[in-house]
C-alpha positions as CSV (number, residue, x, y, z in Angstrom):
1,X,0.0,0.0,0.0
2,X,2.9,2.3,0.9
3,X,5.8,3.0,-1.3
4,X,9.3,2.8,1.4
5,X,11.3,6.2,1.6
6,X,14.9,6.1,-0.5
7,X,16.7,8.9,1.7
8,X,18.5,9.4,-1.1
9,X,15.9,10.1,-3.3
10,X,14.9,12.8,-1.0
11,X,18.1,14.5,-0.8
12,X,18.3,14.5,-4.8
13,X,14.5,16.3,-4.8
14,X,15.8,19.0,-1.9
15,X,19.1,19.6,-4.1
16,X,16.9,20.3,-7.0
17,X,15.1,22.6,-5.1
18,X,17.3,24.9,-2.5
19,X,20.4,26.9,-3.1
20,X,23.9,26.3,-1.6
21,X,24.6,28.6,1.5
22,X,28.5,29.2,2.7
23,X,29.8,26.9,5.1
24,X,33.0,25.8,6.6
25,X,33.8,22.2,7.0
26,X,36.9,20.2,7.0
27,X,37.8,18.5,3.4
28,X,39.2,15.8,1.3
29,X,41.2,16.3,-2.0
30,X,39.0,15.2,-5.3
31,X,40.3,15.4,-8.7
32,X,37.0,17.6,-10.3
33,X,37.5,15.8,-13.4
34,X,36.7,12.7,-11.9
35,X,33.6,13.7,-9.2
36,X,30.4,12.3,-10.3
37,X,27.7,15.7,-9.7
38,X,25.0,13.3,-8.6
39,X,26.8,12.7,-5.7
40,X,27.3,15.9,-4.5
41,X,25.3,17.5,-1.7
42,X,25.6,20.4,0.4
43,X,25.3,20.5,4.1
44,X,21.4,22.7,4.1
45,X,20.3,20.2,1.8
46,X,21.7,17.1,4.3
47,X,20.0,19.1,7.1
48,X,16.5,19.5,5.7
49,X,16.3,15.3,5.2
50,X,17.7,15.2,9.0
51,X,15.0,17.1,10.3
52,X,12.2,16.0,8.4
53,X,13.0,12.8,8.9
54,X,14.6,13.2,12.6
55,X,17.8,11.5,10.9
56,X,21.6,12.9,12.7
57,X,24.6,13.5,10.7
58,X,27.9,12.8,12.7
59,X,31.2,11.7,12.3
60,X,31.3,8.0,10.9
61,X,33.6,7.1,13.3
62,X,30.0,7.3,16.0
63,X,28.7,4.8,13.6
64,X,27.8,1.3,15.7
65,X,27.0,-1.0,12.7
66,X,28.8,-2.7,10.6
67,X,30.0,-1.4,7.7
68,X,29.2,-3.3,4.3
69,X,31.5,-4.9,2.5
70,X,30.6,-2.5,-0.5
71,X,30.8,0.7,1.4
72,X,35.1,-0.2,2.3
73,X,35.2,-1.3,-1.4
74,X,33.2,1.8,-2.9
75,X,36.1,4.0,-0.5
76,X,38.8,2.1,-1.7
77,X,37.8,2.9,-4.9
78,X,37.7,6.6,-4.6
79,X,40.6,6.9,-2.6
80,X,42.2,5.1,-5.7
81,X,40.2,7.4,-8.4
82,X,41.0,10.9,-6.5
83,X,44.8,9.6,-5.7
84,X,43.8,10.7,-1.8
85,X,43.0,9.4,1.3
86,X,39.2,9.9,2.7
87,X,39.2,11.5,6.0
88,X,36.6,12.9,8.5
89,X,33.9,10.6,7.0
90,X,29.9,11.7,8.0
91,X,26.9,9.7,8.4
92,X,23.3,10.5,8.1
93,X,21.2,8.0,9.9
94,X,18.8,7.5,12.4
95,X,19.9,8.3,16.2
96,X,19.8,4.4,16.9
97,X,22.6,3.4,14.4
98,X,25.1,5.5,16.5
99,X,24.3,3.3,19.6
100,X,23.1,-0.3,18.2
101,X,23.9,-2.5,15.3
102,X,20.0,-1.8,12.8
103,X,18.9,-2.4,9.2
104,X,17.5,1.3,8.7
105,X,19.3,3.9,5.6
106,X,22.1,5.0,6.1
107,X,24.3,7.0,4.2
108,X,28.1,7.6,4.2
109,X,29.5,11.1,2.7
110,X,33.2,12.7,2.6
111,X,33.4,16.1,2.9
112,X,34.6,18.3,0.3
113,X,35.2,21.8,1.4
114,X,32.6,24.8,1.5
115,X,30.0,22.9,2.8
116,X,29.5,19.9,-0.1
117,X,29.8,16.9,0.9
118,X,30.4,13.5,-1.5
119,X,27.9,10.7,-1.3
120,X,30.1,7.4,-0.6
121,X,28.0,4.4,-0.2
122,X,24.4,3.9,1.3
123,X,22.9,0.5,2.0
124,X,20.4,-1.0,4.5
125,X,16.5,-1.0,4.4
126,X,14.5,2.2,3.6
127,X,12.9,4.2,5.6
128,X,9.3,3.4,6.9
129,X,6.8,5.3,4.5
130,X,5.1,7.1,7.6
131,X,8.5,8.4,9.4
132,X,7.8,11.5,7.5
133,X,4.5,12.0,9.2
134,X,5.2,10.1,12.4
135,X,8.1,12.7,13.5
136,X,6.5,15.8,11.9
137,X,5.4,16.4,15.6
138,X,8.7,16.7,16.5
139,X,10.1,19.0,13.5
140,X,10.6,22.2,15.3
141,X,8.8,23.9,18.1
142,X,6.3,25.6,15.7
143,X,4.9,22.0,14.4
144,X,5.0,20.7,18.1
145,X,2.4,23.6,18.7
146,X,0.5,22.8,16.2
147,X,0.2,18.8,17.0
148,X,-0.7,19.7,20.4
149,X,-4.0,21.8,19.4
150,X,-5.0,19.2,16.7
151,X,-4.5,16.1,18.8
152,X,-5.9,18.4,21.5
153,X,-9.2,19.2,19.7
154,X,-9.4,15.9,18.0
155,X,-9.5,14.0,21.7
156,X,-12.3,16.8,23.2
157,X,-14.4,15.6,20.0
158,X,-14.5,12.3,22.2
159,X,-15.4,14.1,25.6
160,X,-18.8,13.5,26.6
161,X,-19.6,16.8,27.7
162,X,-23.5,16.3,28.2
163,X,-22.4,14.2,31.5
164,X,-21.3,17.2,33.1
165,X,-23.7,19.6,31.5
166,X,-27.3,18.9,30.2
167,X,-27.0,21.7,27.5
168,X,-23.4,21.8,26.5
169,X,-22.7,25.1,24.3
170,X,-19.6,26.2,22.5
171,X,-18.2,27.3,25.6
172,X,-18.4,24.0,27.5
173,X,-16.4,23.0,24.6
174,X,-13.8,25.4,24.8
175,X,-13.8,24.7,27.7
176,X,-13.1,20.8,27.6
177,X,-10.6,22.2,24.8
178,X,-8.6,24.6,27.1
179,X,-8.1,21.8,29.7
180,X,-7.2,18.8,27.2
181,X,-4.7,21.3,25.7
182,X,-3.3,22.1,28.9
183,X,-2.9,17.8,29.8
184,X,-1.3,17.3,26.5
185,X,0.9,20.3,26.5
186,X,2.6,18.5,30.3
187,X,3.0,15.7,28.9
188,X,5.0,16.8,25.5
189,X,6.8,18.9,27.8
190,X,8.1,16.4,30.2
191,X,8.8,14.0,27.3
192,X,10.8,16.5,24.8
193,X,12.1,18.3,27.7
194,X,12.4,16.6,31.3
195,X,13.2,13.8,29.4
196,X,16.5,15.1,27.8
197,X,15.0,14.9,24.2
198,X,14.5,18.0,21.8
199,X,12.8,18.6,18.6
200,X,14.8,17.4,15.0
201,X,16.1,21.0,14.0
202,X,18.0,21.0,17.7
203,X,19.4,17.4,17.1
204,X,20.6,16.8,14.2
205,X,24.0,17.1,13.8
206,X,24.2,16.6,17.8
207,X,26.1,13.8,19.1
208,X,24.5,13.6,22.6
209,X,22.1,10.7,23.4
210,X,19.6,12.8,25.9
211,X,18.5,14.9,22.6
């Protein structure tokens, strides 16, 4: 019913899209002649996939799964193509492959200087069709409002308010509104922030596991 999400895809759509912004990262020596332009992202495009789909991007060497076969190979490769040797290697992933060994997307970038970064290998499962939607909540603190007054609303719709009142109006409501908001509110503030956690555009590029 659902089509699985190719990160990769994604990233190509945001690249078509956006416009390069100046950034500073550390880099790796390519020969231009040989660098294949499909596999060149830069950094605000990487960041838009990690928050929309609550992905990190950290050093490789945080990376707890295995690498594939194919991945060392594809590096070898380029090392061998570019005459250099691939340093300070980046992952985009989700938070769990920096902790435990998982099947999910990732992908493995070198950077290249002024932000751009050179698509290695990816491999793994893709993503869950719904991650998209499922983490949306969790986007930035502006769509974590909003989920909160539509699941908010959504759950007063259930309230039986004639048990408390014989005539409920509009402002009964409201009312049952107000407080439902108020519930929800406590709890996504204890779980994003009692909890250590925080919304995608705060975590991704952080290497910290109480994000």
């Amino acid at each position: 019913m659902f089509t699985l999400t190719n990160i990769r895809q994604e990233l190509d759509q945001v690249r078509e899209k956006s416009s390069a912004e100046e950034f500073s990262f550390s880099k790796n020596s390519f020969d231009i002649d040989k660098v294949d332009a499909n596999r060149v992202y830069h950094i605000t495009q990487i960041k838009k996939i990690c928050v929309d789909y609550r992905l990190r991007f950290l050093d490789a060497t945080l990376f707890k799964g295995q690498f594939p076969v194919e991945a060392v190979e594809e590096i070898k490769n380029i090392e061998c193509a570019h005459k250099t040797e691939l340093t300070s290697l980046k992952m985009m992933a989700p938070s769990k492959l920096f902790k435990l060994e998982n099947a999910d997307d990732p992908l493995l970038f070198a950077p290249m200087g002024n932000g751009y970064f050179y698509l290695i290998h990816q491999w793994g499962n893709d993503l869950h069709p719904l991650r998209k939607l499922l983490v949306w909540p969790f986007k930035n603190l502006i769509t974590m409002c909003m989920a909160t007054l539509i699941a908010s609303f959504v759950l007063s719709l259930f309230v039986p308010i004639s048990v408390f009142t014989p005539n409920p109006t509009s402002s009964d409501f409201f009312l049952v509104y107000f407080f439902m908001f108020k519930s929800i509110a406590a709890i996504v503030i204890y779980y994003t922030f009692a909890r250590g956690k925080n919304v995608n555009q705060a975590i991704w590029n952080s290497k910290y596991y109480n994000n």
